[in-house]
TIKELO-792374 format. One record per residue (C-alpha): residue in one letter; x, y, z; residue number from 1. Coordinates in steps of 0.02 Angstrom, whole numbers, plus 32768, in hexadecimal, padded with zeros to 4 digits. Layout:
BEGIN
 aa   xx   yy   zz   i
  A    X    Y    Z NUM
...
//
This chain:
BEGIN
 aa   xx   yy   zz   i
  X AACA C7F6 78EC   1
  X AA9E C8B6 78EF   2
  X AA78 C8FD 7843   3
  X AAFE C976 786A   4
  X AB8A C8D6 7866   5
  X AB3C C885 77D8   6
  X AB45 C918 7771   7
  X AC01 C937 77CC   8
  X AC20 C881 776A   9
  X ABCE C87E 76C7  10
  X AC3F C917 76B4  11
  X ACDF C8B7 76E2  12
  X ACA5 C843 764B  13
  X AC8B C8BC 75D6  14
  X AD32 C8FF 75E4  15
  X AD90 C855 75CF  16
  X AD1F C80E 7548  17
  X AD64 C8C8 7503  18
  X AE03 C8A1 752E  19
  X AE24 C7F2 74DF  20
  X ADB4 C841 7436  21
  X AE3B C8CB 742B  22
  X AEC6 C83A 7443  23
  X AE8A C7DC 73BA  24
  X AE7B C855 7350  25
  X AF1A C884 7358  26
  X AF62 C7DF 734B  27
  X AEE4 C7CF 72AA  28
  X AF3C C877 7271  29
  X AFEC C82E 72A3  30
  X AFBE C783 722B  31
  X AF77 C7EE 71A6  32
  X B00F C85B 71A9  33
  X B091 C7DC 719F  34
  X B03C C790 711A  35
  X B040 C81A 70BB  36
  X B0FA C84A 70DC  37
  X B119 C77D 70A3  38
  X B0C0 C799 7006  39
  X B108 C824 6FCF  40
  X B1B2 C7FA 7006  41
  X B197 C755 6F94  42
  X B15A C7C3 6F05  43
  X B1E5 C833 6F11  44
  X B25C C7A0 6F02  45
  X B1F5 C74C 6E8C  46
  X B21C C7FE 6E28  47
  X B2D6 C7FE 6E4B  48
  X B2D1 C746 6E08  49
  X B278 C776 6D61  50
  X B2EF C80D 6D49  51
  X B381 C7AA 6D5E  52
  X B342 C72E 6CD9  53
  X B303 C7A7 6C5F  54
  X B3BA C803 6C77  55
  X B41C C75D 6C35  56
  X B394 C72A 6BC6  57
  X B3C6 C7D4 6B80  58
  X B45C C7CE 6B89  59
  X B47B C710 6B2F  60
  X B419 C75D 6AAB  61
  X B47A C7FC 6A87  62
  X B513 C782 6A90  63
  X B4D6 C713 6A1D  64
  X B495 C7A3 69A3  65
  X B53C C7E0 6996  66
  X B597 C733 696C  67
  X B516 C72E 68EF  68
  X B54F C7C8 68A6  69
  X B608 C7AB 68C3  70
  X B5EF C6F6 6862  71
  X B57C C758 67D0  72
  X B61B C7D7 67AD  73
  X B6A5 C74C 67D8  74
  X B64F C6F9 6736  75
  X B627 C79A 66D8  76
  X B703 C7BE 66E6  77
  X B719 C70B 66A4  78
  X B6B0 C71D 661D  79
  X B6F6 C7C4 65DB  80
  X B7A2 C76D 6607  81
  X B76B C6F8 657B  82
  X B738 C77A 6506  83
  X B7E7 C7D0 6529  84
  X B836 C72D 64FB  85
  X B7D6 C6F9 6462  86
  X B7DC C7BB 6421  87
  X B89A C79A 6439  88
  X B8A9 C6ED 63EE  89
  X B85A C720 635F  90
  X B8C7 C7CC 6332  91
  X B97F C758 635E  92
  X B9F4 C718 62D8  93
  X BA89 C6CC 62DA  94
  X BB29 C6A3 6288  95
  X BB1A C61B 6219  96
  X BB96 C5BE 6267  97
  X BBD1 C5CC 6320  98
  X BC9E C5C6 631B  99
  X BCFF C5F9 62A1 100
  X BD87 C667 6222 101
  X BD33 C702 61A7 102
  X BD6B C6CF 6100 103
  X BD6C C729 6067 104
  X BCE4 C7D3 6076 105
  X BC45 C7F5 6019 106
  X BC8B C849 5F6B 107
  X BD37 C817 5F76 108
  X BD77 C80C 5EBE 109
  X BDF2 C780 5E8A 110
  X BE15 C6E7 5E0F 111
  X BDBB C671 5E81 112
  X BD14 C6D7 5E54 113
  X BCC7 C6FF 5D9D 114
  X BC8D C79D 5E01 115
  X BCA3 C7FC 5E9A 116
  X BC8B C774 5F4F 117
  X BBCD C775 5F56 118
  X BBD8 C74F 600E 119
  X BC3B C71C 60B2 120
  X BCB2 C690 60D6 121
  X BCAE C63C 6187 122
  X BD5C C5C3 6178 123
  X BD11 C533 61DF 124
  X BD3F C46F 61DB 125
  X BCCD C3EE 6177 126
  X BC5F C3C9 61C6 127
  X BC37 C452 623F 128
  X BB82 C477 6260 129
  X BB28 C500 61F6 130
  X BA8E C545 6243 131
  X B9F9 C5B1 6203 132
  X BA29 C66B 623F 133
  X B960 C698 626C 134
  X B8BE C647 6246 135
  X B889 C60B 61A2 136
  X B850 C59A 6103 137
  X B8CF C555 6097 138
  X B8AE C57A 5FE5 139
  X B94F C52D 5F97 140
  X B9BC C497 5FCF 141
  X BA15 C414 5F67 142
  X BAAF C406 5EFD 143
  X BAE1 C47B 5E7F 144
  X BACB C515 5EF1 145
  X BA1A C4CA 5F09 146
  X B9EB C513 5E47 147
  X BA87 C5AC 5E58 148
  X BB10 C559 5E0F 149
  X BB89 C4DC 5E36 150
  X BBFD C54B 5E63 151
  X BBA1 C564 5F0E 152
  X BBA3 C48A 5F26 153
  X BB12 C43C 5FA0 154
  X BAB4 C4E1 5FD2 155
  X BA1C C51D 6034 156
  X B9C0 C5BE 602B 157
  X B93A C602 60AE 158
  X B8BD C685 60A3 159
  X B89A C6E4 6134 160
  X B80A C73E 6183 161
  X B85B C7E3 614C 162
  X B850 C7C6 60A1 163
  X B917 C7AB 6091 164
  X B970 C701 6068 165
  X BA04 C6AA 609D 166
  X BA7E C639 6046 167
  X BAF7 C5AB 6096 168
  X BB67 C564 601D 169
  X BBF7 C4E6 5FF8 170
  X BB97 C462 6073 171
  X BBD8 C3B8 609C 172
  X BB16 C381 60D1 173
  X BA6F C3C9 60B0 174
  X B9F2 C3B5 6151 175
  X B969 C41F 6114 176
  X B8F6 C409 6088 177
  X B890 C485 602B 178
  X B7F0 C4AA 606F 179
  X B838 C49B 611E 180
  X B826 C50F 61A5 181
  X B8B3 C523 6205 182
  X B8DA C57E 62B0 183
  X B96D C60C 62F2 184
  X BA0B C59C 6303 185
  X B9BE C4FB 62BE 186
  X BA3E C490 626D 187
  X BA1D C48E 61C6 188
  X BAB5 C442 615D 189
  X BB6F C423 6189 190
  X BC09 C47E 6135 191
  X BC68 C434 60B8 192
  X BCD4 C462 6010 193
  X BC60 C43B 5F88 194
  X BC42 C49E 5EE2 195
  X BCC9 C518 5EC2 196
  X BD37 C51D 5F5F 197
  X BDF5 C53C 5F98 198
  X BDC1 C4E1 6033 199
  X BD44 C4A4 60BC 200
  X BCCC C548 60DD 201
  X BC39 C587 60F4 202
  X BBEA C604 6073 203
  X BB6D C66B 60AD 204
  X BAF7 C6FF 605A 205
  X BA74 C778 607E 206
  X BA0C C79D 5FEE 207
  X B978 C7F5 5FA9 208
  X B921 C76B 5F4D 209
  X B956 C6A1 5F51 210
  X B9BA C6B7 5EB1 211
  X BA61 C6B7 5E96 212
  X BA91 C787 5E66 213
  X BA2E C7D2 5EEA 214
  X BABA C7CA 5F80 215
  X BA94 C857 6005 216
  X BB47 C898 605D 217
  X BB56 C808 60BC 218
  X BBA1 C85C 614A 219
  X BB37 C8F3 614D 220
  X BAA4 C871 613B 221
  X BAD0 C824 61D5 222
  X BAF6 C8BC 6231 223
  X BA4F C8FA 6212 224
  X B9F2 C86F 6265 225
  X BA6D C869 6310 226
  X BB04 C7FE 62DE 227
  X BBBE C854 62C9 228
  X BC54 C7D2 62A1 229
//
């Protein structure tokens, strides 16, 4: 072979062996490429993924943050709801009985008295329940107006936590002793028509000490604490 034909050849080679490098690089480049593109299209999912989750992980937590609070002022209402009550339990009275006919006034005058009515008649049957008009310890109960007189019968007197007394006379049955404490509305005694009586009632007093003579307007004394009849 003429030099001229080998080197005609050798040049032939070159260029493929050129050729097929250039080829495989690009398919190298093309591999490379695509991995790249796979990787980051993974990582950008793997992103969108982790966003997602972080957004409900947030968002079960603000959720659950504000039940919290909702429960913490649901409980804080109740107890002030409690508060209102009690506060209201303890400033209630009552009448001393529930049904019944006003009888004769605080300072009516009259034969039946040696002075002036030192309280109020409720006309009610024997029997009917008598009941502590507010929250207190009884200081007097027993016959003979419970140390007043036996004029007044079986009585009981209560001192309250405003430093005033009350008085239930005439009583068929005593159900609170002294020393007791005794609740708003708790039955205390049942009416009757013992002592000096015209008939079955209940007397009833407000007074300034637990003695007989120190009877408060018994009407105005009840009118001052919430209770008209």
């Amino acid at each position: 072979m003429s030099p001229r034909a080998i080197f005609r050849r050798s040049s032939l080679l070159s260029g493929r062996r050129a050729r097929v490098a250039v080829v495989a690089a690009g398919v190298s480049a093309s591999v490379v490429l695509g991995a790249g593109a796979a990787l980051a299209a993974e990582a950008a999912k793997s992103t969108d993924t982790l966003t997602v989750s972080s957004a409900a992980s947030l968002g079960a937590s603000v959720k659950a943050q504000a039940a919290a609070v909702e429960k913490a002022v649901t409980a804080e209402k109740a107890a002030a709801t409690k508060v209102t009550a009690a506060k209201a339990a303890e400033d209630t009275w009552v009448t001393p009985v529930a049904k019944y006919t006003l009888g004769a006034t605080f300072g009516r005058a009259g034969a039946l008295w040696t002075n002036n009515h030192s309280g109020q008649d409720f006309v009610v049957p024997t029997g009917t329940s008598v009941r502590a008009v507010h929250d207190g310890v009884v200081v007097k109960a027993g016959p003979n107006g419970g140390g007043d007189g036996p004029a007044y019968g079986n009585a009981i007197v209560i001192k309250h936590d405003d430093g005033s007394y009350t008085q239930y006379a005439h009583l068929s049955d005593i159900r609170a002793w002294i020393g007791e404490t005794v609740k708003t509305g708790e039955e205390i005694a049942l009416s009757g028509s013992t002592g000096n009586s015209t008939g079955p009632h209940l007397h009833f007093e407000g007074r300034s000490t637990p003695d007989y003579g120190s009877a408060y307007d018994t009407g105005r004394y009840m009118k001052d604490r919430g209770i008209r009849y």
